[in-house]
PDB file of N, CA, C, O and CB in Angstrom:
ATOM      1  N   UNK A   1      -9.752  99.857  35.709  1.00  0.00           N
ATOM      2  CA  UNK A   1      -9.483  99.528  34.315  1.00  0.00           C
ATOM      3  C   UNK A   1      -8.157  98.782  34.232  1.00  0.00           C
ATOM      4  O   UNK A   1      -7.213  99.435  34.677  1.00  0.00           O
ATOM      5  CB  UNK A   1      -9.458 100.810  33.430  1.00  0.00           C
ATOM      6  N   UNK A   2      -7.839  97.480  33.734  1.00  0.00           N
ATOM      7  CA  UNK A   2      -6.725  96.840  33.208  1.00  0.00           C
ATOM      8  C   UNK A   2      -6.290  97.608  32.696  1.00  0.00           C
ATOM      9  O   UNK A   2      -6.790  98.715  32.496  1.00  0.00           O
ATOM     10  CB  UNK A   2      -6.755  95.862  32.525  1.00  0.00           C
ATOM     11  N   UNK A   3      -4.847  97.080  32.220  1.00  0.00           N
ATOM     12  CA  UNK A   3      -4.037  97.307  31.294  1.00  0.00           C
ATOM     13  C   UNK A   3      -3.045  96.388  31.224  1.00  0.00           C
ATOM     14  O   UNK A   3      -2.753  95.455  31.973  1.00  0.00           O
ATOM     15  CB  UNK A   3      -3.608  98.435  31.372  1.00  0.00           C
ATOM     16  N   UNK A   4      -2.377  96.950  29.802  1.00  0.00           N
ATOM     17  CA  UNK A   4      -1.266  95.644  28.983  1.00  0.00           C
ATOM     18  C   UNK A   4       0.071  96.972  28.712  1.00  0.00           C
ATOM     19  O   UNK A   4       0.004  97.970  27.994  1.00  0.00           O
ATOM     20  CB  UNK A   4      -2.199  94.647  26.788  1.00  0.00           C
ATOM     21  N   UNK A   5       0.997  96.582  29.425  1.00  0.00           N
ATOM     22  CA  UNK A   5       2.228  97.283  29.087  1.00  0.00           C
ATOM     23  C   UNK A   5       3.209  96.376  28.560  1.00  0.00           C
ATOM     24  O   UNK A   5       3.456  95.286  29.077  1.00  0.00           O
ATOM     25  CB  UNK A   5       2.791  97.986  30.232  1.00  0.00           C
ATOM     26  N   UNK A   6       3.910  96.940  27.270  1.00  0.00           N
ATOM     27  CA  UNK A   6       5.037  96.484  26.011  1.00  0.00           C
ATOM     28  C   UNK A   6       6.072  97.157  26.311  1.00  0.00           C
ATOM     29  O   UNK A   6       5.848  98.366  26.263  1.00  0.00           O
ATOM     30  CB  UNK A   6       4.703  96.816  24.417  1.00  0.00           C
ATOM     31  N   UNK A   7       6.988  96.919  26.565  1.00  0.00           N
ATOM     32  CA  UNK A   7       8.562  97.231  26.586  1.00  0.00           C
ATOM     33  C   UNK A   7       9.255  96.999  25.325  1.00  0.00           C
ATOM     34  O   UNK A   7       9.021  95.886  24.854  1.00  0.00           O
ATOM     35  CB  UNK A   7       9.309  96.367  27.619  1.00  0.00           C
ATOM     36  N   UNK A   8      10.000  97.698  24.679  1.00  0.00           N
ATOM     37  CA  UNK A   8      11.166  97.223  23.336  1.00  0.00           C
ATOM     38  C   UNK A   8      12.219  97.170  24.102  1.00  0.00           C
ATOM     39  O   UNK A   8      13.086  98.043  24.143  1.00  0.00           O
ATOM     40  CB  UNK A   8      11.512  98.326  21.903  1.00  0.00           C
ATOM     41  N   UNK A   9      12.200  95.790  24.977  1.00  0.00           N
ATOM     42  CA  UNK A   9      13.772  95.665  25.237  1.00  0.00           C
ATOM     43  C   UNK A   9      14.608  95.669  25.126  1.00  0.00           C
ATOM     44  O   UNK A   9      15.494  95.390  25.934  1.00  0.00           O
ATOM     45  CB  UNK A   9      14.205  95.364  25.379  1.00  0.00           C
ATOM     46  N   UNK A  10      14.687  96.056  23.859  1.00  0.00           N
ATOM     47  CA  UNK A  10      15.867  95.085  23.533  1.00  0.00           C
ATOM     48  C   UNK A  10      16.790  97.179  23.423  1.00  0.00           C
ATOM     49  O   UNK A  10      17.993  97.363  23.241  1.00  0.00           O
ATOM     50  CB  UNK A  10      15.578  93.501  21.443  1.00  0.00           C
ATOM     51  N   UNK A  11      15.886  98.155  23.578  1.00  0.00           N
ATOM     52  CA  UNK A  11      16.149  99.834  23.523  1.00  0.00           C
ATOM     53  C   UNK A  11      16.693 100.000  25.338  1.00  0.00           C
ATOM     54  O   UNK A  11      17.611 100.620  25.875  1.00  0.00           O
ATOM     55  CB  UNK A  11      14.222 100.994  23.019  1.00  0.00           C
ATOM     56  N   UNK A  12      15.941  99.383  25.693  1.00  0.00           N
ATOM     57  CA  UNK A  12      15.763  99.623  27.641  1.00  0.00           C
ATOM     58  C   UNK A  12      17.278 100.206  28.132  1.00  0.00           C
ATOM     59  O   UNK A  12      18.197  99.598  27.584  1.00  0.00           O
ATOM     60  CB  UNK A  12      15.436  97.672  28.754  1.00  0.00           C
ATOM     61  N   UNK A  13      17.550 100.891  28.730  1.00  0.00           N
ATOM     62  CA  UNK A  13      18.784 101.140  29.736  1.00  0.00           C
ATOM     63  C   UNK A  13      18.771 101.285  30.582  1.00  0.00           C
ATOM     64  O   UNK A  13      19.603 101.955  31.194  1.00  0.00           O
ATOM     65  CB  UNK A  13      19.454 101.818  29.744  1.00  0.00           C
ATOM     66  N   UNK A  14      17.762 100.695  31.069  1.00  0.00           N
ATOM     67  CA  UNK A  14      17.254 100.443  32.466  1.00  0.00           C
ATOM     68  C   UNK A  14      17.636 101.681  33.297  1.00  0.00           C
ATOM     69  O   UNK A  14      18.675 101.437  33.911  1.00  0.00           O
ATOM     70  CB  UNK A  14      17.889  99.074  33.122  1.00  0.00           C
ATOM     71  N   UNK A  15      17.241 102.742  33.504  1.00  0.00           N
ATOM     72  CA  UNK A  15      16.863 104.363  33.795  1.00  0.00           C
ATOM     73  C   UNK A  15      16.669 103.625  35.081  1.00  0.00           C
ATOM     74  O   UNK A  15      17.456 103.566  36.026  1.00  0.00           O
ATOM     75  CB  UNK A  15      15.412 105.433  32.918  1.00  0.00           C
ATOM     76  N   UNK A  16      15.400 103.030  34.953  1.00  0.00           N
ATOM     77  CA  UNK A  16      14.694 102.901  36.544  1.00  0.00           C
ATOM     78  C   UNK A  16      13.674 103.716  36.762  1.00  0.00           C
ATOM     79  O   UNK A  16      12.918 103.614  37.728  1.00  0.00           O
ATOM     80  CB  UNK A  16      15.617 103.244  37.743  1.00  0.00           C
ATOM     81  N   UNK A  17      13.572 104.804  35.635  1.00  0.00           N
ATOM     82  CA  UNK A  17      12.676 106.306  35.891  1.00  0.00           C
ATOM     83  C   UNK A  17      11.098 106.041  35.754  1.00  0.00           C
ATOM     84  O   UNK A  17      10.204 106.823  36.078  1.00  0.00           O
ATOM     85  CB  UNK A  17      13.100 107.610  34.590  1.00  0.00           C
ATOM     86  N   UNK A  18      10.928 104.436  35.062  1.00  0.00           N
ATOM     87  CA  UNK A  18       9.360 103.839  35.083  1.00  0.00           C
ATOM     88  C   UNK A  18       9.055 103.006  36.461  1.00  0.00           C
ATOM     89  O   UNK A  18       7.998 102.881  37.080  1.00  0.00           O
ATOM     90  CB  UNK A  18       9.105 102.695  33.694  1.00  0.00           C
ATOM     91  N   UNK A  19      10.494 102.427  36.743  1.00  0.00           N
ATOM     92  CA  UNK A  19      10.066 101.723  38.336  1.00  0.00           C
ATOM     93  C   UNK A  19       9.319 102.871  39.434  1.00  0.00           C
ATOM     94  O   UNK A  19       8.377 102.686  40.205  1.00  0.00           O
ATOM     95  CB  UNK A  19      11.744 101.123  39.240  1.00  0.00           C
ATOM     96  N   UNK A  20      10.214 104.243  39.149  1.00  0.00           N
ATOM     97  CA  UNK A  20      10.384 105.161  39.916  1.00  0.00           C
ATOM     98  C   UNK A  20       8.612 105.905  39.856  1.00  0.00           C
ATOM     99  O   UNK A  20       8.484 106.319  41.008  1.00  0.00           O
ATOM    100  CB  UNK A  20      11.804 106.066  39.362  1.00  0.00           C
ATOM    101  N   UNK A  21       7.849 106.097  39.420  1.00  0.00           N
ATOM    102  CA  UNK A  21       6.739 106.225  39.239  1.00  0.00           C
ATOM    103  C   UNK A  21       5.339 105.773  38.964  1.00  0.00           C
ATOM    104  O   UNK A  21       4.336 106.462  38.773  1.00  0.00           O
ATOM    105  CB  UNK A  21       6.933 106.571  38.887  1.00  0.00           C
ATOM    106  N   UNK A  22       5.517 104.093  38.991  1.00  0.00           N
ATOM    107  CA  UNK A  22       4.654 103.377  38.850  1.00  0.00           C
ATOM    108  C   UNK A  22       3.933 103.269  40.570  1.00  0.00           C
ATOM    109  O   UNK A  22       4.430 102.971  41.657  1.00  0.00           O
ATOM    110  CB  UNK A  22       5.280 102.103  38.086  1.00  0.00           C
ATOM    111  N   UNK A  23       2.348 103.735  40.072  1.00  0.00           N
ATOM    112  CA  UNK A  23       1.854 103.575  41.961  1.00  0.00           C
ATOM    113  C   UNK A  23       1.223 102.624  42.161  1.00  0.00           C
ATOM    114  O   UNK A  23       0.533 102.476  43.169  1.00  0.00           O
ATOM    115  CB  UNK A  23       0.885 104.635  42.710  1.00  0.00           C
ATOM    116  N   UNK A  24       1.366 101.587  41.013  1.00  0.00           N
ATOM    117  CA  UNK A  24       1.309 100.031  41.873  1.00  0.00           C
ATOM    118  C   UNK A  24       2.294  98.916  41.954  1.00  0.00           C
ATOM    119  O   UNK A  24       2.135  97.699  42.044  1.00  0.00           O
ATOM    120  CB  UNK A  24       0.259  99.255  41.386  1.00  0.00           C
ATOM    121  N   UNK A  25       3.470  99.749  41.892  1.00  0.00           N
ATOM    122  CA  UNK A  25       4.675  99.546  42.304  1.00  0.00           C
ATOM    123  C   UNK A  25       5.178  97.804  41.725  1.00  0.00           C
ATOM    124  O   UNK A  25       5.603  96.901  42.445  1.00  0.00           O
ATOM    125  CB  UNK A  25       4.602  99.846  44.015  1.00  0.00           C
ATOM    126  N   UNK A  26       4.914  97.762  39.989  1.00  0.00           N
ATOM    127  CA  UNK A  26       4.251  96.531  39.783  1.00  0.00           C
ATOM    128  C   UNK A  26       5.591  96.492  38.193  1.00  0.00           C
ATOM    129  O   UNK A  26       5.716  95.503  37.472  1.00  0.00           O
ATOM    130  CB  UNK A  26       2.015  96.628  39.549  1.00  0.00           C
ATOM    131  N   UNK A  27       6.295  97.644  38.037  1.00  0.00           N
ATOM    132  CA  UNK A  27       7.189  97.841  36.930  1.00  0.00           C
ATOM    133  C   UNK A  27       8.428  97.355  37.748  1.00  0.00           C
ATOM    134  O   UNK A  27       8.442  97.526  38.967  1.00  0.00           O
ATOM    135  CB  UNK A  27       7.248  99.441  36.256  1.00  0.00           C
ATOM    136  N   UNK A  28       9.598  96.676  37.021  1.00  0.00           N
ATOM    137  CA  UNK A  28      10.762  96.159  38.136  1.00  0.00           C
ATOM    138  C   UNK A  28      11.597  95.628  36.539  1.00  0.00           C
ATOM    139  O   UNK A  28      11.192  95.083  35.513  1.00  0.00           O
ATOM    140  CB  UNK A  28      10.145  94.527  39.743  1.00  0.00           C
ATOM    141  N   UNK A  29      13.093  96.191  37.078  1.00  0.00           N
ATOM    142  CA  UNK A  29      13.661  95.490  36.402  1.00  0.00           C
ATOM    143  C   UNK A  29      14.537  94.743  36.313  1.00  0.00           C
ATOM    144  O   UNK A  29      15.543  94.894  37.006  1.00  0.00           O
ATOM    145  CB  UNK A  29      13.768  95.812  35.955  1.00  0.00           C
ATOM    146  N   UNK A  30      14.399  93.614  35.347  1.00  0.00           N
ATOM    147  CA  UNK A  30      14.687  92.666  34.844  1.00  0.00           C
ATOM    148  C   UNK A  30      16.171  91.411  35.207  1.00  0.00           C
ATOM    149  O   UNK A  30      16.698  90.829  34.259  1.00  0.00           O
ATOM    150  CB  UNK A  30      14.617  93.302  33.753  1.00  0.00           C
ATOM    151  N   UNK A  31      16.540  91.229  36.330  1.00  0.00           N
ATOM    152  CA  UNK A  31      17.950  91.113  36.223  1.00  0.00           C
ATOM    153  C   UNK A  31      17.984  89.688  35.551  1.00  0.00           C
ATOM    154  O   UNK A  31      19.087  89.399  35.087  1.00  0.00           O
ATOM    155  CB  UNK A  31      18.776  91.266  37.695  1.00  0.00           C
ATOM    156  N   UNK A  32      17.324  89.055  35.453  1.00  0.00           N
ATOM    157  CA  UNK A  32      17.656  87.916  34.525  1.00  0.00           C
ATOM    158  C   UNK A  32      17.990  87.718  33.128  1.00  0.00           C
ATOM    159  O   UNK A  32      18.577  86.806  32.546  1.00  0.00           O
ATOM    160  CB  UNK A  32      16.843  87.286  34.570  1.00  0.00           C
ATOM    161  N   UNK A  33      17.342  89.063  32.646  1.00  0.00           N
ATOM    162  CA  UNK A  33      17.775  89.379  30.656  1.00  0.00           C
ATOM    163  C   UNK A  33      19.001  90.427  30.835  1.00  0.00           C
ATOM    164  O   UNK A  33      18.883  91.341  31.650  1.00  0.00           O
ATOM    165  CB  UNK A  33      16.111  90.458  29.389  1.00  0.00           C
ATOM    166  N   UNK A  34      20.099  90.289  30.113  1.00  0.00           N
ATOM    167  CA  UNK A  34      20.513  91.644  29.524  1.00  0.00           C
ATOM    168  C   UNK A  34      20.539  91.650  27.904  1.00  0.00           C
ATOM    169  O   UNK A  34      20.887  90.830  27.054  1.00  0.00           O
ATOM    170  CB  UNK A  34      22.011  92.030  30.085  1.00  0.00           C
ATOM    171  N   UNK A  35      20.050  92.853  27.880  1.00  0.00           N
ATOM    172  CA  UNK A  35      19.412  92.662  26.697  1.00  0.00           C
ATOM    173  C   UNK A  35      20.889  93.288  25.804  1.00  0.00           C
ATOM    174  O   UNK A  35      21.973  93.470  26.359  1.00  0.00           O
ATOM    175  CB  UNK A  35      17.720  93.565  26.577  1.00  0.00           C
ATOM    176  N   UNK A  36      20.559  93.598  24.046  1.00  0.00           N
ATOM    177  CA  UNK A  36      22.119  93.722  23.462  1.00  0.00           C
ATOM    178  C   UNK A  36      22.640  94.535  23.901  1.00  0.00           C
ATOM    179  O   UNK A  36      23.844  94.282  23.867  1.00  0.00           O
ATOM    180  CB  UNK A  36      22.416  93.930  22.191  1.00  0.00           C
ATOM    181  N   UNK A  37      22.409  95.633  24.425  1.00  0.00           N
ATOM    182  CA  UNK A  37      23.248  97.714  24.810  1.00  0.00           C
ATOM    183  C   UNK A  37      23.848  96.703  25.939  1.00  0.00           C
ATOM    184  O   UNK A  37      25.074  96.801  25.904  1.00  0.00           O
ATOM    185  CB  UNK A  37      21.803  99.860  25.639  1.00  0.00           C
ATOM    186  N   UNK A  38      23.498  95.923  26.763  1.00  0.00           N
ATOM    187  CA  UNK A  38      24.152  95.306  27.692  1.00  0.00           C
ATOM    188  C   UNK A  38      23.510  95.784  29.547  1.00  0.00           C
ATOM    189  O   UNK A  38      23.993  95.628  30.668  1.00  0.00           O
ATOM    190  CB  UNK A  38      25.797  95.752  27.265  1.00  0.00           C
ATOM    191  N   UNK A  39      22.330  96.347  29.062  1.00  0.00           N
ATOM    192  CA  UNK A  39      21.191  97.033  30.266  1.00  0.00           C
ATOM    193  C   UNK A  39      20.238  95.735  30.564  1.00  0.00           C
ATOM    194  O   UNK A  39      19.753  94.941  29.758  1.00  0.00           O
ATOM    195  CB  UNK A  39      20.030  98.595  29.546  1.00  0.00           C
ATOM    196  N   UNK A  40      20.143  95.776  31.799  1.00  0.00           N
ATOM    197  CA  UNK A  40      18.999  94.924  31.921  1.00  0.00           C
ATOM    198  C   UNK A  40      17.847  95.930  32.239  1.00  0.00           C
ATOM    199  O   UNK A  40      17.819  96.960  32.912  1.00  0.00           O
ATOM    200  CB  UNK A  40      19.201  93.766  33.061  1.00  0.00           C
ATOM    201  N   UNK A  41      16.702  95.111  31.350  1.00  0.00           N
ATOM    202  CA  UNK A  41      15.196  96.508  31.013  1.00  0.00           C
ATOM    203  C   UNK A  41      14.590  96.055  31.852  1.00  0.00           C
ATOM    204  O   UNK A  41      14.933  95.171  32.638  1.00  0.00           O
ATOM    205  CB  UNK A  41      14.074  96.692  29.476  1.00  0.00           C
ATOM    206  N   UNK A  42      13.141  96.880  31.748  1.00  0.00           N
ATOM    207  CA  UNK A  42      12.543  97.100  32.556  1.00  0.00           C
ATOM    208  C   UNK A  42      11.366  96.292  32.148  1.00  0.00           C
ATOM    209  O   UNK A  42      11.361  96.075  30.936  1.00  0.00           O
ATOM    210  CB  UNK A  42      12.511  98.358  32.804  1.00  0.00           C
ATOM    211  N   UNK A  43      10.112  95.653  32.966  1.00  0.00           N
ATOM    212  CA  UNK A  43       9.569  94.484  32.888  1.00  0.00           C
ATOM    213  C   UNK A  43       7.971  94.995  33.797  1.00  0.00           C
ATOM    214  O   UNK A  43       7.821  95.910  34.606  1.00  0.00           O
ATOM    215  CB  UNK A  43      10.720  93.184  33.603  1.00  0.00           C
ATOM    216  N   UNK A  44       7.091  94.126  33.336  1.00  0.00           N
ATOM    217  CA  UNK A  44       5.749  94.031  34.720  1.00  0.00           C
ATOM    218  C   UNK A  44       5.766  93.007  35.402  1.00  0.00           C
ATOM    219  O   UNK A  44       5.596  91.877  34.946  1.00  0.00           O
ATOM    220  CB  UNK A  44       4.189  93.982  34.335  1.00  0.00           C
ATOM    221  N   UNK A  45       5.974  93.283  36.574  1.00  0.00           N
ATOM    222  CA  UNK A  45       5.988  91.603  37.609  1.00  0.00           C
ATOM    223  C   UNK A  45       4.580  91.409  37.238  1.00  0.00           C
ATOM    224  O   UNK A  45       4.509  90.479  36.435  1.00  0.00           O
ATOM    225  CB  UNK A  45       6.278  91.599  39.778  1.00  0.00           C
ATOM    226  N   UNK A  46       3.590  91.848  37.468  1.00  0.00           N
ATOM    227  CA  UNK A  46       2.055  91.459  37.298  1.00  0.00           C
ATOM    228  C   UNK A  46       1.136  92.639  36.663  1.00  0.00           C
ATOM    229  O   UNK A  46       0.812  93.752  37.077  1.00  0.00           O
ATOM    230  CB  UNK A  46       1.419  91.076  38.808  1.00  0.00           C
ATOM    231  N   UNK A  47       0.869  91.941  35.532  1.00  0.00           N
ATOM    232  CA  UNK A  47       0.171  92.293  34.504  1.00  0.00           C
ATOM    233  C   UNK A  47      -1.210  92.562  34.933  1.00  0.00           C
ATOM    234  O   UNK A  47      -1.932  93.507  34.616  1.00  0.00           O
ATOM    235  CB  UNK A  47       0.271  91.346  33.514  1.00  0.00           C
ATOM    236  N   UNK A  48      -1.390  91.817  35.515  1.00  0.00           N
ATOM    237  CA  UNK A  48      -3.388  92.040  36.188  1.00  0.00           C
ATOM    238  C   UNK A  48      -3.486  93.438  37.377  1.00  0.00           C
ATOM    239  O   UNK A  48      -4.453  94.110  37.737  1.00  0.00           O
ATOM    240  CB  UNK A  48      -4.075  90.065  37.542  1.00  0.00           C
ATOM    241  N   UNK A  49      -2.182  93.484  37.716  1.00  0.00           N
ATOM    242  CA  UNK A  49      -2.278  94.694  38.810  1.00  0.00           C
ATOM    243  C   UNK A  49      -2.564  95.774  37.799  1.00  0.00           C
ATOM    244  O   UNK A  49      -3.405  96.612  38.124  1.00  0.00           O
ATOM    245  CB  UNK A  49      -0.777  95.037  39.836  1.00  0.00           C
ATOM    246  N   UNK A  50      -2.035  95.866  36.720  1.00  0.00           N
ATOM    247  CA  UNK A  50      -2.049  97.203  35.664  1.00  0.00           C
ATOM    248  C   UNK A  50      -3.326  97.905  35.997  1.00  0.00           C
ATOM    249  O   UNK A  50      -4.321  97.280  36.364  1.00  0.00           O
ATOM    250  CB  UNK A  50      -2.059  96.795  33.895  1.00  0.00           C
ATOM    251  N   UNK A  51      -3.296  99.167  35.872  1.00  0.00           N
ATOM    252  CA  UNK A  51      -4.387 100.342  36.096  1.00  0.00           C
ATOM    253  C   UNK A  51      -4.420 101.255  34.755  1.00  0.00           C
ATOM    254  O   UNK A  51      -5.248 102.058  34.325  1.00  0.00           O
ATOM    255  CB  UNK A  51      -3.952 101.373  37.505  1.00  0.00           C
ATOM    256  N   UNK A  52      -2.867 100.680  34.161  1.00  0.00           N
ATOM    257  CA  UNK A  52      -3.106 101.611  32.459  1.00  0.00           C
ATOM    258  C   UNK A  52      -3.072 102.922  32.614  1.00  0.00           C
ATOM    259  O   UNK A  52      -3.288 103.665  31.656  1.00  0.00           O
ATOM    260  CB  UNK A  52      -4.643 101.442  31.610  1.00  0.00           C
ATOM    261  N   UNK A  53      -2.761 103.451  34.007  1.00  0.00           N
ATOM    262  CA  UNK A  53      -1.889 104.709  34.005  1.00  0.00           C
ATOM    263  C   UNK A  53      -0.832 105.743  32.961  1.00  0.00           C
ATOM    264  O   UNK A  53      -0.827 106.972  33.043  1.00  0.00           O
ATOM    265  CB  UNK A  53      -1.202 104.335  34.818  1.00  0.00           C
ATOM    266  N   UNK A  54      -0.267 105.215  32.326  1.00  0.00           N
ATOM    267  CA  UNK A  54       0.662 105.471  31.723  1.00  0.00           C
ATOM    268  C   UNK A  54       1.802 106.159  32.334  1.00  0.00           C
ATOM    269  O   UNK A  54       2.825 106.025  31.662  1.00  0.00           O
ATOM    270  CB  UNK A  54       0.240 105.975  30.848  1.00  0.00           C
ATOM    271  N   UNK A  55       1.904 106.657  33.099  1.00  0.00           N
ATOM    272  CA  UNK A  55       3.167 106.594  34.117  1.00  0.00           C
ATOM    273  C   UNK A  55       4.582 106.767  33.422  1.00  0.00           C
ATOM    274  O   UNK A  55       5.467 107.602  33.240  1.00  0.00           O
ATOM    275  CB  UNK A  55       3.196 105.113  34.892  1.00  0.00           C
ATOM    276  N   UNK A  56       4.221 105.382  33.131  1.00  0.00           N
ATOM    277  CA  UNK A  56       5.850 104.574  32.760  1.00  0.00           C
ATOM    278  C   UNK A  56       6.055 105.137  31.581  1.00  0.00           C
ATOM    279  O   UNK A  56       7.164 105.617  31.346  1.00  0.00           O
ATOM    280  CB  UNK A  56       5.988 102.735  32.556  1.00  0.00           C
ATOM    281  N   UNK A  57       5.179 105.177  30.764  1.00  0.00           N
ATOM    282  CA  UNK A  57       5.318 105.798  29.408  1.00  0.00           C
ATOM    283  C   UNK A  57       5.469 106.794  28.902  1.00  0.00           C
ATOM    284  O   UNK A  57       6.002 106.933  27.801  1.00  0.00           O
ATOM    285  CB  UNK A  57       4.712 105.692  28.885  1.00  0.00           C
ATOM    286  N   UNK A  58       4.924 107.904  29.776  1.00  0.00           N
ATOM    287  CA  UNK A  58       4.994 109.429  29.817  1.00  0.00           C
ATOM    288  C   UNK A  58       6.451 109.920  30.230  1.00  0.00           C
ATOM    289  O   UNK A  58       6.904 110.936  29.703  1.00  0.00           O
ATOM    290  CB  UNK A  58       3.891 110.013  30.893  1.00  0.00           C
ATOM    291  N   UNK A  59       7.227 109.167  31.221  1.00  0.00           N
ATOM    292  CA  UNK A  59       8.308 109.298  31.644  1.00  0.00           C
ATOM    293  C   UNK A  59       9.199 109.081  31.222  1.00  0.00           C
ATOM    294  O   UNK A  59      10.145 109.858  31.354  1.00  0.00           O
ATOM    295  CB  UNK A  59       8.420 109.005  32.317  1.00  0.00           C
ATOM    296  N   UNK A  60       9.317 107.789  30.438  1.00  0.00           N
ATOM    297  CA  UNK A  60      10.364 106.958  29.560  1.00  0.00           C
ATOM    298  C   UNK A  60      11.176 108.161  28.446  1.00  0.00           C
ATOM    299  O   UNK A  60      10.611 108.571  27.432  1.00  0.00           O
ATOM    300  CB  UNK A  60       9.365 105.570  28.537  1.00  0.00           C
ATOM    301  N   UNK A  61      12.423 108.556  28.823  1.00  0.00           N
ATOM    302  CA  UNK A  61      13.333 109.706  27.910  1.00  0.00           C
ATOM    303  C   UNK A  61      13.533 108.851  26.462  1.00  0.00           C
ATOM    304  O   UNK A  61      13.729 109.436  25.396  1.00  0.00           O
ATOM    305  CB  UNK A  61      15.168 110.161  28.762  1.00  0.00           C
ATOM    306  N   UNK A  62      13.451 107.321  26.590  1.00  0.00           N
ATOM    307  CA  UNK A  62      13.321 106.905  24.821  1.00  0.00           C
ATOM    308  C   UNK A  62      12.123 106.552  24.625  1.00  0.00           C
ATOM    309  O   UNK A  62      12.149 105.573  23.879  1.00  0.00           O
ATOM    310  CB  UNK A  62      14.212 105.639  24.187  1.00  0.00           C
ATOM    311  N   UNK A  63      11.089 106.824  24.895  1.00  0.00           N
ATOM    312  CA  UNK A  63       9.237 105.746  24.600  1.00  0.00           C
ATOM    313  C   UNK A  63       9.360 104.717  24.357  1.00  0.00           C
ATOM    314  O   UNK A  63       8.568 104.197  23.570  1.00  0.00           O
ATOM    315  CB  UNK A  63       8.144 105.974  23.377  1.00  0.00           C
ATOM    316  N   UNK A  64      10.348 104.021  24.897  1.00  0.00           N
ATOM    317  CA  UNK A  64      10.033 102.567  24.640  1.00  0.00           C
ATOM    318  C   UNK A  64       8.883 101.861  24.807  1.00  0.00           C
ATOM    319  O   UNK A  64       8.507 100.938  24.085  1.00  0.00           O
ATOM    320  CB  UNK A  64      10.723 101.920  25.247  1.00  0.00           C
ATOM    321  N   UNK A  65       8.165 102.422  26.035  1.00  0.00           N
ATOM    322  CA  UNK A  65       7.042 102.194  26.702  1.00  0.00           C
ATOM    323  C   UNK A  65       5.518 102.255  26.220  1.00  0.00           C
ATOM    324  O   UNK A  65       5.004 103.343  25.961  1.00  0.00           O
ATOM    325  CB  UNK A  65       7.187 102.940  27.585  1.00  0.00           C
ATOM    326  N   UNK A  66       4.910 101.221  26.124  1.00  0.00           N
ATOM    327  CA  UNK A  66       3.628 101.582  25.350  1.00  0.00           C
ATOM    328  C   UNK A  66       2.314 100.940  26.280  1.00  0.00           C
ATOM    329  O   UNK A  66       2.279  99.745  26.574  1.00  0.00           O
ATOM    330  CB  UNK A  66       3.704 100.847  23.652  1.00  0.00           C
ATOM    331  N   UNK A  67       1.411 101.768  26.630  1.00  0.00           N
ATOM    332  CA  UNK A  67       0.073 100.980  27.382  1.00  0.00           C
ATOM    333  C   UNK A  67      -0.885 101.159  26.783  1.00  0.00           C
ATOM    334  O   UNK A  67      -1.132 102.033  25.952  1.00  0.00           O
ATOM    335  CB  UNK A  67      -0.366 101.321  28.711  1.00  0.00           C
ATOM    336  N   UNK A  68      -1.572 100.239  27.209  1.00  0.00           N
ATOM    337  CA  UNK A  68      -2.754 100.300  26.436  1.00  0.00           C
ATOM    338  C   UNK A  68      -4.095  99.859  27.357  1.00  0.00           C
ATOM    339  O   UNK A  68      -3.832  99.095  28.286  1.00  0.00           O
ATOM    340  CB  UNK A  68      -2.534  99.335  25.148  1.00  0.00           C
ATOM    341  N   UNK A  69      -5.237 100.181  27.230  1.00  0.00           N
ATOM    342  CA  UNK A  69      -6.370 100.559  28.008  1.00  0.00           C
ATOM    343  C   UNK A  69      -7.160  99.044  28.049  1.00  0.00           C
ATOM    344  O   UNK A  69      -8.064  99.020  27.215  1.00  0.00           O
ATOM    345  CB  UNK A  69      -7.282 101.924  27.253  1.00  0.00           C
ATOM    346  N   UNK A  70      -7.066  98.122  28.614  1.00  0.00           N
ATOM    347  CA  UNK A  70      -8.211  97.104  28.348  1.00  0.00           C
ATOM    348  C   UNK A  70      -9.563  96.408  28.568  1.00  0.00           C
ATOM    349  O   UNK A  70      -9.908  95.482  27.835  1.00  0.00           O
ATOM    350  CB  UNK A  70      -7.893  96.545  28.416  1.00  0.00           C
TER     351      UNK A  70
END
């Protein structure tokens, strides 16, 4: 099953705690944005790898994180 994962970057503090549990090792973050808090967030290198786990989202201490089933 796909999936589509949304980040509110602009919340991110880049934890790392969604890199840290994703098992298609496909969540990574971001060093090219820093977003306003001054964190660079967290991102999907590849969107088609998604399995829609939720992982990242279950873990995330602010929910920034949102998946969805496609």
């Amino acid at each position: 099953m796909a999936g589509k994962v949304t980040f509110l970057q602009d919340r991110c503090k880049g934890c790392e705690l969604c890199v840290s549990v994703c098992p298609k090792k496909i969540v990574v973050i971001d060093l090219t944005i820093t977003n306003r808090k001054g964190y660079h967030p967290a991102t999907v290198n590849d969107m088609d790898a998604c399995i829609a786990c939720g992982s990242c989202a279950k873990i995330c201490p602010d929910s920034i994180i949102t998946v969805e089933r496609l």
